[in-house]
N, C-alpha and C positions, 0 to 999 in steps of 0.2 A: 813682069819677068823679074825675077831674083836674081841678082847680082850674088856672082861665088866671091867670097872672102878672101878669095886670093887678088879680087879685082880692084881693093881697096888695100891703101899703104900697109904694109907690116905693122901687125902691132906689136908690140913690146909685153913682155912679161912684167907685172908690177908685183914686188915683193916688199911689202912692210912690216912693223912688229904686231902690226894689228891686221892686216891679211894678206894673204895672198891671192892673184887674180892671175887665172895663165887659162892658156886654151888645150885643147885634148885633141890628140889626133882622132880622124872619123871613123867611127864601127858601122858597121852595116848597119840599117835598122828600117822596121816596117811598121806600118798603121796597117793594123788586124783588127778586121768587124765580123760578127757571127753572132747569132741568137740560136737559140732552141735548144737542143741537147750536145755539150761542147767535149761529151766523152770521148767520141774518135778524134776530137780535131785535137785533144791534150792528149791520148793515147800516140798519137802521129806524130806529136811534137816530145812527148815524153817528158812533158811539165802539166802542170797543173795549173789551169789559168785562173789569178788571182780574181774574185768576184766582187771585193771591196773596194771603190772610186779610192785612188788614194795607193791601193797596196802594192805592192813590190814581191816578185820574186827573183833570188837574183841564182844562177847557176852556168849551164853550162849555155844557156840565156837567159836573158834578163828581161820581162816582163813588168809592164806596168797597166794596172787597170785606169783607164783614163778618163769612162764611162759606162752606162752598164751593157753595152757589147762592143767598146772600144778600148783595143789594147797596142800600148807602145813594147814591141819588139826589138831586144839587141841583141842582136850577133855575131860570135867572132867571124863564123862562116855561113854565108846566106844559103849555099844549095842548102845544108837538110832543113830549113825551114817551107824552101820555096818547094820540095820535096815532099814533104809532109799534107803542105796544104793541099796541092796538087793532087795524093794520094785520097785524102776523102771528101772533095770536091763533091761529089757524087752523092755520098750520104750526107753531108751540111755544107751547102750553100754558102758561104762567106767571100770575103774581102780581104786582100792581103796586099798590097800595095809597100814597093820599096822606096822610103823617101830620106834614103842617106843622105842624098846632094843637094837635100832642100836646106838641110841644119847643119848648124855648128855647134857644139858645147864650151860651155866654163867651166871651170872649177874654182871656184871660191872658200878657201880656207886660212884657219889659225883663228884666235882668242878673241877675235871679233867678228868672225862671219857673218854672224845671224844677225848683227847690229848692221852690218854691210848690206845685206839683202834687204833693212828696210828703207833705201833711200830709194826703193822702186816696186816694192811691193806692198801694198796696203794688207796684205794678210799680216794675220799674229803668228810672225816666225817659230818663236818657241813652242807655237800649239801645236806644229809641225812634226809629226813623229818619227824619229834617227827609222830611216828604212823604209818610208814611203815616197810617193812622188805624186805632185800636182799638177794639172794644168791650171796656171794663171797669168794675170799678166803683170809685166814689169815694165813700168812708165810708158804704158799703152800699148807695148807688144805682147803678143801672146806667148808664152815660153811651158814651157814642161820643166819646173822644177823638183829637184832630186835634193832629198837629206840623206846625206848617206853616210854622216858620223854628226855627234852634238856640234862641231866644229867645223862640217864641213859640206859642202852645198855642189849639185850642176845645177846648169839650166843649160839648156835646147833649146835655141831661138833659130831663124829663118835667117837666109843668110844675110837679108836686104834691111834685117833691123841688128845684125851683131855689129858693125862697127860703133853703130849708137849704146849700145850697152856696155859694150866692151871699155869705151873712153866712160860713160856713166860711172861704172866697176872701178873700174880703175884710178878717178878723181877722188871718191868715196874713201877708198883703201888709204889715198895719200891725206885727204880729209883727217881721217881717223886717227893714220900717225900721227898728225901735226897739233891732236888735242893731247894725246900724250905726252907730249914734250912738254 
């Protein structure tokens, strides 16, 4: 069972000259699986589902290809999504599953971010392209990371590994100032 993040102390916002580490309020969002011909199920949703592991679409939702028939879903408002699907069920087959209350997000930004994200990620941050998103993991949990400026990072972790992260984050940021000085 996962423990919700509100079941663990408050965390604090850290802000230093070298980054910043705060939390995001939660958007709706679903894990979408579907194979075969994905015309009506983007015709229903009115986006185009990103084909490339890695790519991002971002509008009136936000799509990420997380595999090649798994996609992470954000949205402001979940009927027209759970709508949509619903709608061509009938002609493809898929998976739509809502797992807002599983996660929590970061935001991680300023002049050192991407030096910040590698005290838990063995990937090469900079290979990372402004506008994509990956699943991988950060000092052993699994998270959905987001570039979504050269400067600026989420991740999507589960609820039961973000206070671990979050204090991680967080030490790091203050780490970083204190080479500064």
């Amino acid at each position: 069972m996962n423990a919700p993040l509100s079941a663990f102390p408050p965390a604090t916002q850290v802000e230093t000259p070298a980054a910043k580490v705060s939390s995001i309020l939660p958007r709706p969002r679903f894990s979408l699986r579907a194979r075969g011909d994905l015309a009506p199920l983007e015709q229903a949703l009115g986006v185009a589902l990103p084909r490339k592991i890695g790519q991002t679409v971002k509008g009136a939702v936000e799509l990420a290809c997380l595999g090649p028939d798994e996609w992470l879903v954000l949205a402001a408002d979940p009927a027209p999504i759970v709508d949509a699907c619903a709608e061509v069920y009938a002609h493809l087959p898929h998976s739509l599953v809502e797992i807002t209350a599983r996660e929590v997000s970061f935001v991680i930004e300023g002049p050192r971010a991407a030096e910040l994200m590698t005290i838990g990620c063995a990937r090469d941050i900079d290979a990372i392209p402004v506008g994509s998103a990956r699943r991988t993991l950060f000092d052993g949990a699994t998270v959905i990371l987001w570039r979504d400026a050269e400067t600026r990072f989420r991740i999507d972790v589960w609820n039961s590994f973000a206070p671990h992260l979050l204090h991680l984050l967080q030490v790091g940021a203050r780490e970083l100032a204190a080479e500064s000085v």
